[in-house]
C-alpha positions as a printed NumPy array, in Angstrom:
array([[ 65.02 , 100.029, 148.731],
       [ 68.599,  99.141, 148.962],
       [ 69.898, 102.631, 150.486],
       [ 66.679, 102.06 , 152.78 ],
       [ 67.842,  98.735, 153.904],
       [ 71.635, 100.216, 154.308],
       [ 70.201, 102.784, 156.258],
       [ 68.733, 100.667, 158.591],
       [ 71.282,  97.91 , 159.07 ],
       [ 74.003, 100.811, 159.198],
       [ 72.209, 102.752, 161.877],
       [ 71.466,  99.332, 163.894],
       [ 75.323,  98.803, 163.697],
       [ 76.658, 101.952, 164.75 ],
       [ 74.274, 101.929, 168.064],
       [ 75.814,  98.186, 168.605],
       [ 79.17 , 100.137, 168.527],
       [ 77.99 , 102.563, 170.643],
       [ 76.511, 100.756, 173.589],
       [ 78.595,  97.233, 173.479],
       [ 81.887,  98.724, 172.823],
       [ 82.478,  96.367, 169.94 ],
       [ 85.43 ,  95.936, 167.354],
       [ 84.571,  95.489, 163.704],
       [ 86.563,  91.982, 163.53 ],
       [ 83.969,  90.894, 166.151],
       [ 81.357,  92.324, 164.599],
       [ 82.179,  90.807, 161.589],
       [ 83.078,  87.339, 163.02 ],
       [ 79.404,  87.2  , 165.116],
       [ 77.604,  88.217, 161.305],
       [ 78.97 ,  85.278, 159.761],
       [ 77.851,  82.66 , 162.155],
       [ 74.949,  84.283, 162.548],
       [ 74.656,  83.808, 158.41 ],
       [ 75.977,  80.323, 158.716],
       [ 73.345,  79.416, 161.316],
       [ 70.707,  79.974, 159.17 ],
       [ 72.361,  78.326, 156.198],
       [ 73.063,  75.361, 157.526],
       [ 69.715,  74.932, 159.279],
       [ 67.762,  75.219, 155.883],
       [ 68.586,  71.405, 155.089],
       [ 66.057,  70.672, 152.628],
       [ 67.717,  72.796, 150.02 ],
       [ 71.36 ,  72.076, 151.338],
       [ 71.513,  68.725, 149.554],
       [ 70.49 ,  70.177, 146.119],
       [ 73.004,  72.797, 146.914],
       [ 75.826,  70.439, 147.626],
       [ 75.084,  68.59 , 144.383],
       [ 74.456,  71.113, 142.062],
       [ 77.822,  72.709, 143.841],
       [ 79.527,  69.42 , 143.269],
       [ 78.406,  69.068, 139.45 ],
       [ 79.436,  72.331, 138.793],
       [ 82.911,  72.166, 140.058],
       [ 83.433,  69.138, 138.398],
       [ 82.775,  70.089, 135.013],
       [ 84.421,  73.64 , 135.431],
       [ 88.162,  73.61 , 136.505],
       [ 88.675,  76.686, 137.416],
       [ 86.177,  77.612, 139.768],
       [ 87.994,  76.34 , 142.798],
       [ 90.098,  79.063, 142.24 ],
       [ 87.892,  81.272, 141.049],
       [ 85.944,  80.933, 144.347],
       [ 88.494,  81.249, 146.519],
       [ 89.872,  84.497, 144.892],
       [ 86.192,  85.812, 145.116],
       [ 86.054,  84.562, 148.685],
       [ 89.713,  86.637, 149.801],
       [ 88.016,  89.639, 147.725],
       [ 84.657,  89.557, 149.597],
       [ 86.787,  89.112, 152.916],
       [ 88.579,  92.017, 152.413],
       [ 86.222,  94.283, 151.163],
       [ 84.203,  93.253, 154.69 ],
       [ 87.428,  94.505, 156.577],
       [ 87.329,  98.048, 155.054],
       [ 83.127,  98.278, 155.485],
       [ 83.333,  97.16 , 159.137],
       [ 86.823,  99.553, 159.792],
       [ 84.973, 101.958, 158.216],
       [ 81.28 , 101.699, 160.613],
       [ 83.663, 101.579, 163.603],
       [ 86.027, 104.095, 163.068],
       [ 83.861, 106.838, 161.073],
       [ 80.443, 106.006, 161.527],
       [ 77.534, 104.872, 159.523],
       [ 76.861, 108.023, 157.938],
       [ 80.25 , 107.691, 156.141],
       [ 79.92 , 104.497, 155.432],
       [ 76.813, 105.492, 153.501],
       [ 78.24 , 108.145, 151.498],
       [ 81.515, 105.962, 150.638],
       [ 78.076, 103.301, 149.996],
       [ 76.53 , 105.502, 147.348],
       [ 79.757, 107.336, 145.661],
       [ 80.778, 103.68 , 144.864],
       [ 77.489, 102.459, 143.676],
       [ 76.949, 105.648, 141.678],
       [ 80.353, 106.59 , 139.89 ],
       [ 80.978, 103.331, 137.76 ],
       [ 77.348, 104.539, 136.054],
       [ 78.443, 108.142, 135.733],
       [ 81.653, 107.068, 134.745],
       [ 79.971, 104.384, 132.08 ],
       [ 77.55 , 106.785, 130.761],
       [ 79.99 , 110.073, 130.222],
       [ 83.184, 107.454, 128.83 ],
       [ 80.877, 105.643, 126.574],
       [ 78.246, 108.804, 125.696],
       [ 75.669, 106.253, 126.516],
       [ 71.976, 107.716, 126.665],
       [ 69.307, 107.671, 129.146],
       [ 65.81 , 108.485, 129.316],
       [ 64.381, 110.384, 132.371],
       [ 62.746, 107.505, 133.588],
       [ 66.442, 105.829, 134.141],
       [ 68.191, 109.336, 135.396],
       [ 65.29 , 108.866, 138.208],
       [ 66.432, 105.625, 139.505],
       [ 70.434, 106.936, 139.323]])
């Protein structure tokens, strides 16, 4: 389901490069309002958001920075995918997608000589 949705969202993308003549910063930038939009409209859960939020910073020092180095990490990581849609395509996107998803379990299974049923090989 997740490749499926990629798939589909990474298609939809390319064809917005395609026919709008887009960069991937603006891309990017339009995606995250469009996510903060909806966030922000919801505002029957945003209150128990903002107070769980608030309870849980209080009591655990470090996640301010915790959440901010998570933040810079996400940020970046959204510079290379969007680079990547615009200048190569969705197709390699995908691939890059699948080889990253896929090699920590290979790597994981083969390191550690962890075993797996067929049943798990099939969703691999």
């Amino acid at each position: 389901l997740n490749l499926l949705l990629d798939g589909v969202t990474n298609s939809t993308q390319d064809q917005i490069f395609r026919t709008h003549k887009v960069s991937g910063s603006h891309m990017m930038v339009y995606m995250l309002y469009r996510i903060h939009d909806l966030l922000r409209t919801d505002r029957s859960l945003r209150h128990r958001r903002e107070t769980s939020c608030t309870l849980f910073s209080d009591t655990t020092p470090a996640a301010p920075r915790d959440l901010l180095l998570y933040s810079f990490t996400g940020a970046v990581g959204q510079c290379f995918i969007y680079h990547t849609l615009e200048r190569f395509g969705s197709l390699s996107l995908v691939t890059i997608t699948v080889v990253r998803k896929m090699l920590p379990v290979l790597l994981c299974l083969f390191l550690f000589n962890h075993k797996m049923n067929m049943y798990q090989w099939s969703a691999v």
